[in-house]
C-alpha positions in Angstrom: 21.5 18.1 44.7 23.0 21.1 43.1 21.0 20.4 39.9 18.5 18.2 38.2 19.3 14.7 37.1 17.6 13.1 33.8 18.5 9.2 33.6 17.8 9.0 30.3 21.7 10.8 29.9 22.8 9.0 33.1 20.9 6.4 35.1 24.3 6.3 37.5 26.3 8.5 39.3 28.9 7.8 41.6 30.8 9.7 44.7 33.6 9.4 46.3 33.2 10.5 50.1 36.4 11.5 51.8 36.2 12.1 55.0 39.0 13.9 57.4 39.6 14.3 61.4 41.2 17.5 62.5 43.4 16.7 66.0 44.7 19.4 68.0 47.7 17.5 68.6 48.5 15.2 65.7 48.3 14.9 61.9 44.7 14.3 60.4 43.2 11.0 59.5 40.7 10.4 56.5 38.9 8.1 55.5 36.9 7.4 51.9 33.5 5.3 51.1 32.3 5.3 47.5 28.2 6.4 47.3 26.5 4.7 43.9 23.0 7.1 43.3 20.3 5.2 40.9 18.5 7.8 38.9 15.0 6.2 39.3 12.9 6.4 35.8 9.9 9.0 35.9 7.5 8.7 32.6 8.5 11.9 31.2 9.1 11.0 27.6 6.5 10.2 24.8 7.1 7.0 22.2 8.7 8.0 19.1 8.1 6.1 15.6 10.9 5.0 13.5 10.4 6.3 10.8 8.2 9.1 11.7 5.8 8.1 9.1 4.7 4.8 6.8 3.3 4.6 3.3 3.0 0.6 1.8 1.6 -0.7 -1.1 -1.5 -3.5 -0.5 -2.5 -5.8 -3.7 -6.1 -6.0 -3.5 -7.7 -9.6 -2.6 -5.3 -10.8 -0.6 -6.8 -12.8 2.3 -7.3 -12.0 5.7 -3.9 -12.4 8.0 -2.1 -10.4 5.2 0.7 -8.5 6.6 0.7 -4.9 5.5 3.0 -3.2 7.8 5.1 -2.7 10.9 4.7 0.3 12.6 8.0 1.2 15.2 7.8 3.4 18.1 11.2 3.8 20.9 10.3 5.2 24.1 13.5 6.5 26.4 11.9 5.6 29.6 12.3 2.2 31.1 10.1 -0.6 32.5 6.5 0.0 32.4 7.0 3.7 31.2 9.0 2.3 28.1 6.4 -0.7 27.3 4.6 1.1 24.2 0.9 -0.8 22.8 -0.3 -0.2 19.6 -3.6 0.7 18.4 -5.3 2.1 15.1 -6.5 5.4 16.4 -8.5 6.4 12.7 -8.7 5.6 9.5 -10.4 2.2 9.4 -14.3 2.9 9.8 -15.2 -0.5 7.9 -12.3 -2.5 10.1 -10.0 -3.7 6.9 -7.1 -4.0 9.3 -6.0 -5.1 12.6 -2.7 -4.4 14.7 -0.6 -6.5 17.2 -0.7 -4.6 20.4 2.7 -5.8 21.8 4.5 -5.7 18.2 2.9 -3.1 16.2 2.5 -5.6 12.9 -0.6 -4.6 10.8 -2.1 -7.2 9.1 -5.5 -7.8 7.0 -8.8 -8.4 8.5 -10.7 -9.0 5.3 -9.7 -8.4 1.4 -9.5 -5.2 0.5 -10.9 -3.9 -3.7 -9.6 -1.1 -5.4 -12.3 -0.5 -7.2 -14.1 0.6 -4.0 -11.3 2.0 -2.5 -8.1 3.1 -3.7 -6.3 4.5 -0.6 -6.5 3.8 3.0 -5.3 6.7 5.5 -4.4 4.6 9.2 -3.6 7.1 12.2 -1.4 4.2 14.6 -1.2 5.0 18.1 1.8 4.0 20.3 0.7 4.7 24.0 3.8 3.7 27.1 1.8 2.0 30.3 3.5 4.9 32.5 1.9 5.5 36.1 0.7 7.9 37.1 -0.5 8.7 33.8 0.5 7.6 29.9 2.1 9.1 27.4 1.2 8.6 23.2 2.4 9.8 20.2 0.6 9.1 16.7 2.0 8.4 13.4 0.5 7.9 9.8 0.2 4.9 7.6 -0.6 5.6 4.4 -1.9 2.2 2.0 -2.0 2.3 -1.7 -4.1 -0.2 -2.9 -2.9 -2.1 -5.6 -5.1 -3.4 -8.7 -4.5 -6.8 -9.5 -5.1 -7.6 -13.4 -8.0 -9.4 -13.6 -8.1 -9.3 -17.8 -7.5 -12.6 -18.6 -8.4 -13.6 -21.7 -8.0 -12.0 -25.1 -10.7 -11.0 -27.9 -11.0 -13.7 -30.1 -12.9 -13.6 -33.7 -15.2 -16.6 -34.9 -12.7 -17.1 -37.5 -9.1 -16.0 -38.5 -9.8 -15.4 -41.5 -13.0 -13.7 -43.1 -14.3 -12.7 -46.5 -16.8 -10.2 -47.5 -18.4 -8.7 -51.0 -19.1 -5.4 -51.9 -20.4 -4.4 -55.3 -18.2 -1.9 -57.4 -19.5 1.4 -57.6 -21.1 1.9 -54.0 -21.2 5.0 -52.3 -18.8 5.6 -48.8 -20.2 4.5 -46.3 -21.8 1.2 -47.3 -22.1 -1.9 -44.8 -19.3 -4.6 -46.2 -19.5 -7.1 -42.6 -19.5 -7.1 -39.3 -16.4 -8.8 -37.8 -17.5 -9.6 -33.9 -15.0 -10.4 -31.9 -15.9 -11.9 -28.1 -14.2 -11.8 -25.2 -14.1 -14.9 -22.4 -13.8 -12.1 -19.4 -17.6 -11.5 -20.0 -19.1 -14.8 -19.4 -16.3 -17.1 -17.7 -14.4 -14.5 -15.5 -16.4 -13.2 -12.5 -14.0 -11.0 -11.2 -13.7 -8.9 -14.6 -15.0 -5.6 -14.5 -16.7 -4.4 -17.6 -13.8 -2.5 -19.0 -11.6 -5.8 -18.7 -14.4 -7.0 -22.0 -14.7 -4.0 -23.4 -13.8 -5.0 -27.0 -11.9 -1.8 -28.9 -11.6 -2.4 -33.2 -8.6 -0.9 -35.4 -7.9 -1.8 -39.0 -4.3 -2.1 -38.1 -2.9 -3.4 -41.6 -3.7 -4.5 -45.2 -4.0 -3.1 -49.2 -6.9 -1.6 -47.6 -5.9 0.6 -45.4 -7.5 4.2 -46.0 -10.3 2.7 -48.2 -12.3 0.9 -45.3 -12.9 2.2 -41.9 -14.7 -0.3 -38.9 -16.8 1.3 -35.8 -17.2 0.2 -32.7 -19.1 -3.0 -33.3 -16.7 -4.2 -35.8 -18.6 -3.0 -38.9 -16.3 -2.7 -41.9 -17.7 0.1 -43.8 -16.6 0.7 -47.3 -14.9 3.8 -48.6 -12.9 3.2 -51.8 -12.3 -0.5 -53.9 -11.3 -4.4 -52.7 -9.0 -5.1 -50.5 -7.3 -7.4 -48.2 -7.4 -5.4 -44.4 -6.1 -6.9 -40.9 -8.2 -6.4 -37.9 -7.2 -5.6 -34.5 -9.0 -6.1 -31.3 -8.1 -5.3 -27.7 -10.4 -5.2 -24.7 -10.2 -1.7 -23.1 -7.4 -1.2 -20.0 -4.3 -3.4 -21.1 -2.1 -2.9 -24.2 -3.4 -4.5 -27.4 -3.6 -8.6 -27.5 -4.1 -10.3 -30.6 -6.6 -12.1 -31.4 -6.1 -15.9 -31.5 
């Protein structure tokens, strides 16, 4: 050879031969055969992943045999040398997640929770079964876990509509009623966190508004004379709900 040969930019080359007899006494002869050369495959390229990198989203509590991902990895090198296996190389100390070795799919090996942890960082390894010795490459897969809402029901109060008596005359600051309001996520909702019942009060509307104020266990305090007031409750995370 008069230089090296990589198969990966030609696996084939072919020759023409031409061969030619020099007589003393008569015009040459030649002759022509056609030589095919196979390039044979040495392991001398790592997998590559396609994309270089992952990042998915996960909803939390989904059930085991979730899919998350696919993780995609080309190697130039044929047969053996070219058959990439998957692993998780890092990442996944408690075992969350599992991955195909022939197809690179990651899926779910139990639920995951966001409130105990947010993010998982997976290092996926793509190793070729080349002889004499393997080649790898590594890529990331970043998953965001996703909170599912788990605030189902709204505040309600014991009535929708309450009355309570002040005397004229009192000073700011007096008790006029406590206006509870309960929420359903507490008691019948196991997979509420204690923010999801976290019961928020707001004088949202009413002749009264500026004349009574209302803390934090629905107390309505007086400030100023009767009036008619609205209430607003909301349990903590999700936008106000009405009360129903």
């Amino acid at each position: 050879m008069s230089g090296s040969l990589d198969r990966e930019t030609a696996a084939v080359h072919e020759l023409v031969i031409l061969g030619v007899d020099r007589p003393p006494d008569s015009p040459p002869l030649t002759g022509t055969a056609t030589l095919t050369v196979l390039v044979q495959d040495v392991n001398d390229n790592r997998p590559v992943f396609v994309p270089p990198d992952y990042r998915v989203r996960l909803l939390e509590d989904l059930p085991a045999g979730t899919v998350v991902g696919t993780a995609v990895a080309r190697d130039r090198d044929a047969g053996d040398n070219a058959a990439v296996r998957y692993s998780i190389a890092a990442g996944d100390d408690d075992r969350h997640f599992v991955i195909d070795r022939l197809t690179g799919v990651v899926r779910l090996s139990r639920p995951v929770r966001f409130s105990e942890r947010e993010m998982f960082n997976l290092t996926v390894r793509a190793r070729d079964r080349g002889a004499p010795q393997s080649l790898s490459a590594s890529t990331t897969m970043l998953v965001d876990v996703v909170p599912v809402d788990r605030n189902l029901a709204a505040p309600r109060f014991r009535d929708a509509v309450l009355q309570g008596r002040v005397r004229e005359n009192q000073p700011a600051g007096t008790s006029v009623m406590q206006v509870p309001a309960a929420d359903l996520d507490a008691t019948d909702n196991p997979a509420a966190a204690p923010a999801d019942y976290h019961v928020v009060y707001s004088i949202r509307n009413g002749t009264g508004l500026g004349r009574f104020t209302i803390d934090s266990k629905g107390t309505r305090r007086f400030l100023l004379r009767y009036t008619r007031l609205t209430s607003l409750v909301r349990d903590y995370p999700g936008e106000p709900v009405p009360e129903r």
